[in-house]
C-alpha positions as CSV (number, residue, x, y, z in Angstrom):
1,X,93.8,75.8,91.6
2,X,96.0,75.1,94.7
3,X,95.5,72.8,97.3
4,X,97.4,72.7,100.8
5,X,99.8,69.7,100.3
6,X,101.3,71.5,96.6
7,X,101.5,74.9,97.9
8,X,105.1,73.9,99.8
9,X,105.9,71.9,96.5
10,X,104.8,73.9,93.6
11,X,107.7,76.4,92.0
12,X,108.3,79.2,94.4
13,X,107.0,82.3,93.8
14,X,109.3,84.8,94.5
15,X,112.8,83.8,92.6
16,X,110.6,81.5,90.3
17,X,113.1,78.8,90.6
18,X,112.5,76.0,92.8
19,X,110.4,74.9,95.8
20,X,110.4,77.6,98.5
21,X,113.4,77.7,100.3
22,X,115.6,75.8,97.3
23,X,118.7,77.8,98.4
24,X,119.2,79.7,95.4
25,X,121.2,82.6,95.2
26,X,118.6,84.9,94.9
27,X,116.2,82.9,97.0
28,X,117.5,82.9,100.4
29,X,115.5,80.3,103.0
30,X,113.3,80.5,103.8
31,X,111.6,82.1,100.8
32,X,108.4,82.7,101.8
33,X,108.7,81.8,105.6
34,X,106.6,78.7,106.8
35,X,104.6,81.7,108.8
36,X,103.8,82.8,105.5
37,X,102.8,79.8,104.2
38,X,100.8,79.2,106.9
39,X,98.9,82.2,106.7
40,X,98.6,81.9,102.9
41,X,97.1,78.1,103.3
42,X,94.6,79.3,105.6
43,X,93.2,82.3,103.4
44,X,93.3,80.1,100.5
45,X,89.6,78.2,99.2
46,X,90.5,74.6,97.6
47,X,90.3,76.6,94.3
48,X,92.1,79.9,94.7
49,X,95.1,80.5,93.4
50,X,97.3,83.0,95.1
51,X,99.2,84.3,92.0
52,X,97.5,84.4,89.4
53,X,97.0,86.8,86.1
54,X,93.5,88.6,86.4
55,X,94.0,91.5,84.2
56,X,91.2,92.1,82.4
57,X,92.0,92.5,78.8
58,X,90.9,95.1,76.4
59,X,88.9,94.1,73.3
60,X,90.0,95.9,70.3
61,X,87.7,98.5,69.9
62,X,88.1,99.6,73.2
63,X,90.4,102.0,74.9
64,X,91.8,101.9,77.8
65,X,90.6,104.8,80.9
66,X,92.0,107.0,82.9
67,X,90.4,107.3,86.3
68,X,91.6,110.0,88.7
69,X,90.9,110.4,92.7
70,X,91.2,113.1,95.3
71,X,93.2,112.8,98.1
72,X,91.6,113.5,101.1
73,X,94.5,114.9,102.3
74,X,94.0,118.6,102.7
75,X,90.5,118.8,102.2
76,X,90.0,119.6,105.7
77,X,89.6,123.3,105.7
78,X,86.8,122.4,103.2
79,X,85.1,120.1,105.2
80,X,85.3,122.3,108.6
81,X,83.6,124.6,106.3
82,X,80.7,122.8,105.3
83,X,80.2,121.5,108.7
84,X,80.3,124.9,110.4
85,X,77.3,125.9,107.9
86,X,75.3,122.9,108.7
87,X,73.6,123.8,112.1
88,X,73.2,120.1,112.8
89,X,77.3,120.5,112.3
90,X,76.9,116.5,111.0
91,X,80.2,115.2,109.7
92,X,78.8,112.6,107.7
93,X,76.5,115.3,105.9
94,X,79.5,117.2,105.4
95,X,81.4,114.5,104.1
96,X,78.6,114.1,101.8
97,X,78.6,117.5,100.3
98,X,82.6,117.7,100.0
99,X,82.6,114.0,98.1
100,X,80.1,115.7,95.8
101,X,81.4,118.6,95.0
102,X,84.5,116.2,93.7
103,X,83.1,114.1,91.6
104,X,80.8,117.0,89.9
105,X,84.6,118.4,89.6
106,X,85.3,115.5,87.8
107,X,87.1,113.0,90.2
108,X,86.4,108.9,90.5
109,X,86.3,108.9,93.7
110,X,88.2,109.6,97.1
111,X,92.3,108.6,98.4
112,X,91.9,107.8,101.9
113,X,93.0,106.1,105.2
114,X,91.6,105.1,107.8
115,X,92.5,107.7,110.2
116,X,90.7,109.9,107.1
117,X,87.8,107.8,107.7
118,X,87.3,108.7,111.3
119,X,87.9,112.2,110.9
120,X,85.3,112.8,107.9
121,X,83.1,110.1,109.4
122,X,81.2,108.3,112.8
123,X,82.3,105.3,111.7
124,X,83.7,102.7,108.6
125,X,79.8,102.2,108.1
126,X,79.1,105.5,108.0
127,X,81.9,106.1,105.5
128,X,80.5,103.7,103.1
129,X,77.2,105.0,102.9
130,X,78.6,108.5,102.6
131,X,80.6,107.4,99.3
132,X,77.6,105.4,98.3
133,X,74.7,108.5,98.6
134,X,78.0,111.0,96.7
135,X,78.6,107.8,93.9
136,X,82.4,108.7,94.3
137,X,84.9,105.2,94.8
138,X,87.4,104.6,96.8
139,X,90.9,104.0,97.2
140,X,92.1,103.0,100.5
141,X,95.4,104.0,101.8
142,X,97.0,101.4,105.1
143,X,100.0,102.2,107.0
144,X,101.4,99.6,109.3
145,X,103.3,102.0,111.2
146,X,103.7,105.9,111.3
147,X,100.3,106.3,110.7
148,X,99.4,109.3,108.2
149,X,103.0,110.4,109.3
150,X,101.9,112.1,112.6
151,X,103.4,112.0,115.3
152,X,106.6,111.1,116.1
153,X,109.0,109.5,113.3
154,X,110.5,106.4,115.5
155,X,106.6,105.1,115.4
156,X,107.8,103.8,112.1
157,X,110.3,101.7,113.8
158,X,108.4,99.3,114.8
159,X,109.1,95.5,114.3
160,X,109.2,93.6,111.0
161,X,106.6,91.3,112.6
162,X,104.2,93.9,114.4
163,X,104.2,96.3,110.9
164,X,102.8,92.5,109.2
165,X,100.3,92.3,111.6
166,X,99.2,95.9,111.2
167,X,98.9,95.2,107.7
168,X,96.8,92.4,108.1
169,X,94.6,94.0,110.5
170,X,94.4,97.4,108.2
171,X,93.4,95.1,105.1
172,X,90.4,93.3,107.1
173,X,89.2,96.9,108.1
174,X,89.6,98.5,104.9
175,X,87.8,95.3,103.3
176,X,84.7,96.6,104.8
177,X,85.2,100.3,102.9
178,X,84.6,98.3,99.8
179,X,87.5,100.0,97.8
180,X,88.1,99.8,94.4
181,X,92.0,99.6,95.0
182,X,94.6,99.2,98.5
183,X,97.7,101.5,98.6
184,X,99.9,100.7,101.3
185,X,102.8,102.3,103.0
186,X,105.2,100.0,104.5
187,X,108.6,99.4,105.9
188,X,111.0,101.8,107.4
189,X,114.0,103.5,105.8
190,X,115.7,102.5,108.3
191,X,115.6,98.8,107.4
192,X,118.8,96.8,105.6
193,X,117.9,95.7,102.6
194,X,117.8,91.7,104.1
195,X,115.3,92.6,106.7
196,X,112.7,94.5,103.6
197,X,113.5,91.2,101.7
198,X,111.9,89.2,104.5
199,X,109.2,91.4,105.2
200,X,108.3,91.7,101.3
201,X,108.3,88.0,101.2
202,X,105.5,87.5,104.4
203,X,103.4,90.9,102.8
204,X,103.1,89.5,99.4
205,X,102.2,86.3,100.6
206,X,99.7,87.5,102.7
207,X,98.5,90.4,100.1
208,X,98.6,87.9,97.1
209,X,95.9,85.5,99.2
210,X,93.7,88.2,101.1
211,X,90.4,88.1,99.3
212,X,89.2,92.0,98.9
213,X,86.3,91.6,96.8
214,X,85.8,92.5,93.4
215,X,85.5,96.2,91.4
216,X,85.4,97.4,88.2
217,X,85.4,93.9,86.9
218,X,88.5,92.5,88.7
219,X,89.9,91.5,91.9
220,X,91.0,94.8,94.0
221,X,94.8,95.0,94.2
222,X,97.1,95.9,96.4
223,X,100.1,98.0,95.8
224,X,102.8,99.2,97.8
225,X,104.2,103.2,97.7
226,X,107.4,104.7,96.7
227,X,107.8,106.7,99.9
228,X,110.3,108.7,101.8
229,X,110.5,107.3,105.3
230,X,109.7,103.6,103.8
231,X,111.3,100.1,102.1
232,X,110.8,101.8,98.9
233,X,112.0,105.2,99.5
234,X,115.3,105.0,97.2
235,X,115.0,103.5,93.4
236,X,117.9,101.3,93.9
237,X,116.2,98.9,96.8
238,X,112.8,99.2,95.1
239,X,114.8,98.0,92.0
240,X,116.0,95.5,93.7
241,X,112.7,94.2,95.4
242,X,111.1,93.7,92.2
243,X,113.9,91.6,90.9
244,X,113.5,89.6,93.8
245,X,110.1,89.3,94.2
246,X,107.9,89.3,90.8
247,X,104.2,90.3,92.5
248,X,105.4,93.2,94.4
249,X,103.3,95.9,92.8
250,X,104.1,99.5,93.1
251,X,102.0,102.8,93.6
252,X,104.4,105.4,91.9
253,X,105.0,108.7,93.8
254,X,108.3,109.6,92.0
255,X,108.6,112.9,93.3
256,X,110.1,111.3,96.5
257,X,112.8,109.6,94.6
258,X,113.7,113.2,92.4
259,X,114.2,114.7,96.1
260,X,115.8,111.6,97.8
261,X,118.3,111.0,94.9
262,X,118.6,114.9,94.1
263,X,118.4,114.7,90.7
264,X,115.6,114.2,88.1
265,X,115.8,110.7,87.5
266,X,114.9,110.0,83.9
267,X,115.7,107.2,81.3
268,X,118.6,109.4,79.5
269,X,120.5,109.9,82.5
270,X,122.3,105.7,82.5
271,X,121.5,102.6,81.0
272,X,120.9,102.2,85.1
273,X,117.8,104.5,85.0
274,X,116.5,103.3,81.6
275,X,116.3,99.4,83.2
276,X,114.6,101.2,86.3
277,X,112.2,102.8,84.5
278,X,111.4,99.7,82.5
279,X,110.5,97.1,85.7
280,X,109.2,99.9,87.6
281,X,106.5,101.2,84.9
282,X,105.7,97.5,84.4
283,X,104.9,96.6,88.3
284,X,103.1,99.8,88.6
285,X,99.3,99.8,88.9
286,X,98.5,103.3,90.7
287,X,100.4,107.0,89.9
288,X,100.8,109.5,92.4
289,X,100.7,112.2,89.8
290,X,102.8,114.8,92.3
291,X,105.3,116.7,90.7
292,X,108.8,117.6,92.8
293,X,112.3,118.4,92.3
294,X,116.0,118.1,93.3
295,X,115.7,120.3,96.6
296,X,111.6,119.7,97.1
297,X,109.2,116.8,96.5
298,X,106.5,119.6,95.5
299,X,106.0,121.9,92.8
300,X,103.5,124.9,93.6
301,X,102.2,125.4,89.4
302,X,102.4,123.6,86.5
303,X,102.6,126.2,84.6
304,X,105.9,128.6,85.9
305,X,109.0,127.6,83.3
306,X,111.3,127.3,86.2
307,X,109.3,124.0,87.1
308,X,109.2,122.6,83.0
309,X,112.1,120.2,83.2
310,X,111.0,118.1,86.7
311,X,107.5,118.3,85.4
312,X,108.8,116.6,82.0
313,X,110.9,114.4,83.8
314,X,108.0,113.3,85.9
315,X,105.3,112.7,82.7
316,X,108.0,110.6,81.0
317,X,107.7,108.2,84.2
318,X,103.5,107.8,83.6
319,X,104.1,107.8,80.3
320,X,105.7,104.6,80.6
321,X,103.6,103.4,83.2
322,X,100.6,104.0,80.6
323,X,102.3,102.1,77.8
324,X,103.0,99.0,80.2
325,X,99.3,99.2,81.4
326,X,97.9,99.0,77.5
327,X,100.7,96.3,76.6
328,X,99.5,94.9,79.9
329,X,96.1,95.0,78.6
330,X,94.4,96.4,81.5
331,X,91.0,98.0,80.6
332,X,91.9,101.4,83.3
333,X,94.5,103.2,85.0
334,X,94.4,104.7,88.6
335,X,95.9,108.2,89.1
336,X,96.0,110.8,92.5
337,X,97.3,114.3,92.1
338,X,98.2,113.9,95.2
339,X,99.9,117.5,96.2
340,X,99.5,119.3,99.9
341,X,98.8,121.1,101.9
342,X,101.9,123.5,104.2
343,X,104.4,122.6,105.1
344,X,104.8,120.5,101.6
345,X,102.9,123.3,100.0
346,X,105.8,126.2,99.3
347,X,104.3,129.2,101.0
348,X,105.4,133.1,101.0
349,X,108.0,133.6,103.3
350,X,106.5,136.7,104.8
351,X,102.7,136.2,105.3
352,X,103.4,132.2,105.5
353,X,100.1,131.7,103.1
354,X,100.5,128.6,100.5
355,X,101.6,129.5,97.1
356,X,98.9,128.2,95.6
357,X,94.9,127.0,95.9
358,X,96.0,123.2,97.2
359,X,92.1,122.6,95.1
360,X,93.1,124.4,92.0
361,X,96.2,122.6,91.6
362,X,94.9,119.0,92.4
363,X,92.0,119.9,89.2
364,X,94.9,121.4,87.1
365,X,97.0,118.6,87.4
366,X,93.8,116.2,86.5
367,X,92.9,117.7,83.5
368,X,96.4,118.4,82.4
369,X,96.9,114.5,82.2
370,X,93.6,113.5,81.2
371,X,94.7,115.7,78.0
372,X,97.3,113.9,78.0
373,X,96.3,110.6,78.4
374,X,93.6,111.0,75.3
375,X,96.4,112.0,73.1
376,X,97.9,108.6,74.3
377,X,94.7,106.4,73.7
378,X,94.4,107.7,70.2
379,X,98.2,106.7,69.7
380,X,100.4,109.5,69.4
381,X,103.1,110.6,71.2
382,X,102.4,112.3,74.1
């Protein structure tokens, strides 16, 4: 437990040094701010510990799953499909019959934000009962700025402060979606790396103490994306964040880091990549199974040869993340194949029509590593 007068005292948990603000070199004051402690004192009950291990562990004879969502993202032709052929034209009927039909395809549940809420629902009520009457889950995505990246790209330049308070705002809303886990894009790329350090230090503090329930058997966690436009969209910050702060938990897109870097980052291209690879795959708790390249963060088949060596380059990273998971001992692991629609789908350069069924691809990707992944339960390479 933790009570208000040793939270200031007790050692601090970012640099894992000394009290908060001890003036360490790699704990800068104040480390968290006294903001953040404020906020964190305030969510806290008598007994609740902000950091704390609540993995659940994995008896012997059991092996750990693999459970793979949709993202919503793209399903909107679908949807305006099955509305238009309901002559009520009722969205949340709609959004019924879509959620269906992907869990009889063999997805958990749905990826979605809450701007995804409003446009498949009436409301976040609504949205709930809709998952609840298709028995799909849900992982909730929060942006606190540059929402669903529409619009214009200086709305993510926004204030340090104001993107905190989006985020707290996004995580009371999206508490009441009862999801099973929180992704959340953050930050700007335009950021120095001193002003992601002090927002990472407020976030986590306020993440780490923000009480989203319980699914599946643990507390819901909340992990932030490796995203162009974000903190985290270069390896080298992100590497540096979770140096600096050990909670920081990661939802792994790594296609954005094979197109930002241009290169396919993998552990035999530098010791630097090997060490990435290791504390990334261990702070990672959700893969965005999307596979990209040097020149493009999206592949349009997993089966053309041109694509083999970034899609290989891409499994070696979830590989990892899978092995740290089991040596973790966590009972499941959380996977989107989260490809697009145009413009990140490649289309024909005459007719302008995607490459590939955005559908088809999304379920080919899902049973290509749920293959996969049962070759990795049973303990051979994969």
């Amino acid at each position: 437990g933790i009570s208000s007068t040793s939270l200031a005292t007790r050692p601090c948990s970012f640099c894992l040094c000394k009290p908060p603000g001890c003036g360490a070199t790699n704990c800068p004051p104040p480390f968290p701010s006294p903001a953040a402690v404020s906020h964190l004192k305030a969510r806290l009950r008598p007994s609740q510990a902000p950091l704390c291990d609540y993995t659940p562990r994995l008896s012997e004879e059991k092996k750990m799953d693999l459970r793979v969502f949709r993202s919503l993202w793209g399903c909107e032709d679908e949807f305006d499909g099955l509305r238009s052929s309901d002559k009520s034209g009722d969205k949340c009927a709609a959004a019924t019959k879509l959620f269906g039909r992907l869990r009889d395809a063999g997805f958990a549940g749905v990826e979605a934000s809450l701007g995804d809420v409003q446009a498949y629902t009436e409301s976040e009520t609504e949205f709930v009962k809709v998952k609840e009457q298709a028995k799909v889950d849900l992982i909730a995505g929060v942006y606190t700025s540059w929402h669903d990246y529409e619009g214009p790209w200086n709305a993510g330049l926004v204030s340090k402060e104001a993107q905190l308070q989006e985020l707290e705002s996004q995580l009371q809303r999206v508490k009441k979606l009862q999801p099973v886990h929180v992704n959340v894009h953050a930050g700007s790329d335009f950021w120095d790396f001193e002003t992601a350090q002090s927002f990472f230090a407020d976030a986590l503090c306020m993440t780490d103490g923000f009480d989203l329930g319980e699914r599946w058997g643990r507390p819901v966690r909340v992990s932030f994306e490796t995203h162009r436009g974000r903190a985290l969209f270069h390896p080298a910050t992100t590497y540096r964040l979770c140096q600096q702060f050990p909670s920081l938990r990661l939802t792994l897109d790594v296609s954005h880091w094979m197109t930002v870097c241009e290169r396919l980052i993998t552990p035999d291209s530098s010791p630097l990549d090997k060490d990435l690879l290791k504390l990334v795959a261990q702070r990672t708790d959700h893969i965005h199974a999307r596979v990209g390249h040097e020149q493009r963060a999206q592949v349009h088949s997993l089966e053309d040869p041109r694509f083999k060596e970034a899609i290989d380059a891409h499994e070696v990273w979830w590989d990892a993340v899978w092995q740290a998971q089991r040596s973790a001992g966590d009972a499941f692991s959380l996977m989107t194949p989260e490809f697009g629609p145009p413009p990140y789908m490649p289309t024909d350069q005459k007719s302008g029509e995607p490459l590939t069924d955005l559908d088809e691809i999304c379920k080919a990707q899902m049973h290509r590593q749920r293959d996969r992944f049962g070759t990795f339960v049973k303990g051979k390479s994969t």
